[in-house]
C-alpha positions in Angstrom: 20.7 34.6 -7.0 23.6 32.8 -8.4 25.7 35.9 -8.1 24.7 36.5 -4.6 25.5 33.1 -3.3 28.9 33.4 -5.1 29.3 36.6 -3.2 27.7 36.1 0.2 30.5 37.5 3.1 31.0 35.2 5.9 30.2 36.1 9.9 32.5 35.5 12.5 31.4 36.5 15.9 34.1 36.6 18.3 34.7 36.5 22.1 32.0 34.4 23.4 31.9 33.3 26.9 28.4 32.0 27.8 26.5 29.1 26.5 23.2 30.9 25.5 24.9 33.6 23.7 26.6 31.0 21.2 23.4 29.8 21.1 22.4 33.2 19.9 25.4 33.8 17.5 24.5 30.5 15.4 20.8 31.3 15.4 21.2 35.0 13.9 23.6 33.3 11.3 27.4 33.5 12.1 29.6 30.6 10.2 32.3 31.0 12.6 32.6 31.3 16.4 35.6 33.0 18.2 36.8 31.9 21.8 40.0 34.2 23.2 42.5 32.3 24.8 44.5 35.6 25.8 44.3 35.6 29.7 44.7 39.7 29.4 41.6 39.7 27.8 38.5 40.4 29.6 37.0 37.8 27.4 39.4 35.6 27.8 38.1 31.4 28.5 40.6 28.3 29.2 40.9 25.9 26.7 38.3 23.3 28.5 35.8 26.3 28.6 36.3 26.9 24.9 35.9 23.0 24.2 32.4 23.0 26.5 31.0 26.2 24.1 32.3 24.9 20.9 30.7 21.3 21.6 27.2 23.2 21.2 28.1 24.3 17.3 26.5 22.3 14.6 27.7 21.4 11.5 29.6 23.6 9.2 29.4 26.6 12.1 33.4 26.9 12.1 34.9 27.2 16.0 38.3 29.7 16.3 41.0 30.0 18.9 42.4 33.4 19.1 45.8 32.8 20.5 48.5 36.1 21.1 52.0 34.9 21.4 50.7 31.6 23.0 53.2 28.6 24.6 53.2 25.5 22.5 51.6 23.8 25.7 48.6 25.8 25.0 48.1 25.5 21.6 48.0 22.2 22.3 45.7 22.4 24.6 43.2 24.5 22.9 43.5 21.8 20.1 42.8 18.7 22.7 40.0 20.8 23.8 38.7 21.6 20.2 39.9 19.0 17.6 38.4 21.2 14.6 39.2 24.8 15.6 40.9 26.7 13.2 43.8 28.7 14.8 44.1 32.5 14.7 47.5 34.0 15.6 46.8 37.6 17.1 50.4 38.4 18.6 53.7 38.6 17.5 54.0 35.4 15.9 56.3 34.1 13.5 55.3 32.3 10.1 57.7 29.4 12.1 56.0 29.5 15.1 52.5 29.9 12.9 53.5 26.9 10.6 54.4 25.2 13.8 51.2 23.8 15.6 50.4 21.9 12.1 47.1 23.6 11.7 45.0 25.5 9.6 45.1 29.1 10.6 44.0 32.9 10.1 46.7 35.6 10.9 45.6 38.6 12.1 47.6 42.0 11.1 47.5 45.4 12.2 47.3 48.0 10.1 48.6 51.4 10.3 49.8 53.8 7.8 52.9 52.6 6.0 52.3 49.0 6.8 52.7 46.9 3.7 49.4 44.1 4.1 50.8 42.4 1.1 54.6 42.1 2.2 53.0 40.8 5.4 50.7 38.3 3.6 53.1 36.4 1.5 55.3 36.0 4.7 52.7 34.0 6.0 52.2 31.6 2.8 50.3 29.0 4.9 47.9 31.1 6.7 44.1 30.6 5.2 43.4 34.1 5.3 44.1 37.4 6.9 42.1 39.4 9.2 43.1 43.3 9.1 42.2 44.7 12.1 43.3 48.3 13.9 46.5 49.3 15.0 46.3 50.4 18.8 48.4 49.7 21.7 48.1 46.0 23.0 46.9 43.2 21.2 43.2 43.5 19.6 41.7 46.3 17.3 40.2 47.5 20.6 37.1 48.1 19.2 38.6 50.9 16.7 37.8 51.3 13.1 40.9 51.9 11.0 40.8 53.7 7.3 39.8 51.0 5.0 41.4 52.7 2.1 44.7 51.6 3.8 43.6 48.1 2.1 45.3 47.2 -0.7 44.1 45.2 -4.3 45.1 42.5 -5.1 45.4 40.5 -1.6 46.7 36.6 -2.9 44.5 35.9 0.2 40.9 36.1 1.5 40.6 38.9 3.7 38.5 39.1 6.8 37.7 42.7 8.2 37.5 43.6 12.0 38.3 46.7 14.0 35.4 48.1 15.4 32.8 46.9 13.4 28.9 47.3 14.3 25.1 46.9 13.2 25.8 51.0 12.1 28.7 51.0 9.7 29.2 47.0 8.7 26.8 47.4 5.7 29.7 50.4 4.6 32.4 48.1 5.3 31.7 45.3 3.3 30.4 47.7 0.3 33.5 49.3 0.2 35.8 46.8 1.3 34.4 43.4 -0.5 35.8 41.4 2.2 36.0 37.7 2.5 34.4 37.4 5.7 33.9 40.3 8.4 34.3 39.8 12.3 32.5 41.5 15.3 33.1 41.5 19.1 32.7 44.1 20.6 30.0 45.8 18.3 27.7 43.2 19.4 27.9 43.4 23.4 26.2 44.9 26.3 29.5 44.2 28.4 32.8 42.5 27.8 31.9 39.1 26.9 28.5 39.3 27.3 26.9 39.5 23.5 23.4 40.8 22.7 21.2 38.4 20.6 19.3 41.1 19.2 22.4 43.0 18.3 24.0 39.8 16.6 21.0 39.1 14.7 21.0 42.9 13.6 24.5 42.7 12.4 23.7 39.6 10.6 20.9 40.6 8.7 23.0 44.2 8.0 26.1 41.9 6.2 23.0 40.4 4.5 21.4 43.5 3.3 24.8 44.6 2.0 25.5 41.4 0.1 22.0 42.0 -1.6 23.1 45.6 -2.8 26.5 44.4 -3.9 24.9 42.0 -6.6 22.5 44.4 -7.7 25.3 47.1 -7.9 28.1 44.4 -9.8 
């Protein structure tokens, strides 16, 4: 069990926009919430929306701000309206402009044959980890899987994978991949915004199950 628990990837369910499906995100198991604060998004919430949902986490359920090339007024917004979110940069962002708002954050990158993940990592020293996601026009992995074998070894960072992720092929993903953490939006919805409790909970439990075979196969 020891090896399991040193092993187990972390959930982060992102998008949310209604109380009762955060509700259902922490219940099926997610360590980490995801509130967009892109106003192209059709999940997109304000900052004072994103403090009401994130007010209803408990303890050690991690609330996240997806910002794409955001203003410094609303960065500091979101932050007013969630003191403990950790930030993730989505956009175009500089390591300045990353390094800027004074808080822990997550950079998102896009990969795409050629690109160089671990180039792009140490540019971004302060970043906590970095979530790969697909390369497709727009901001967002628009619910696309990418080819995982793009991923290099030897990441100095923890990686969390996204890009089209679901209940079908997350259990593949984490085998192969050994991520850090994996994150869902659009894998667990029944429209934009609008998540599926039974879906989250399925997803969940499928991360779970491939944990499990990990540490028997290690």
């Amino acid at each position: 069990m020891a090896l399991l628990s040193q092993h187990r990837t972390r959930i982060k369910v992102c998008g949310l926009t209604r109380e009762v499906d955060v509700d259902a995100a922490v219940d099926a198991g997610a360590d980490a919430i995801g509130f967009v604060l892109y106003e192209k998004s059709p999940r997109h919430v304000l900052p004072a929306r994103a403090g009401e949902l994130a007010r209803r986490l408990p303890p050690f359920v991690t609330p996240v701000i997806l910002l794409v090339n955001a203003t410094p007024a609303l960065i500091a917004q979101a932050l007013q309206a969630v003191p403990h979110a950790l930030l993730q940069f989505h956009g175009d962002e500089t390591p300045a402009q990353c390094d800027e708002a004074a808080r822990p954050y997550i950079r998102a990158a896009r990969m795409s044959p050629g690109f160089n993940l671990l180039d792009f990592a140490l540019s971004y020293p302060a970043s906590q980890a970095m979530l790969v996601d697909a390369h497709v026009d727009g901001y967002g992995g628009g619910g696309q899987v990418f080819d995982w074998s793009l991923l290099p070894k030897g990441l100095a960072r923890p990686m969390i994978l996204s890009g089209g992720l679901h209940v079908g092929n997350v259990m593949d993903g984490v085998m192969a991949v050994r991520p850090w953490a994996v994150d869902v939006s659009s894998g667990v919805e029944v429209g934009k915004g609008i998540k599926d409790a039974a879906l989250m909970r399925q997803f969940c439990e499928a991360v779970r199950t491939a944990d499990r075979q990990c540490a028997e196969t290690a």
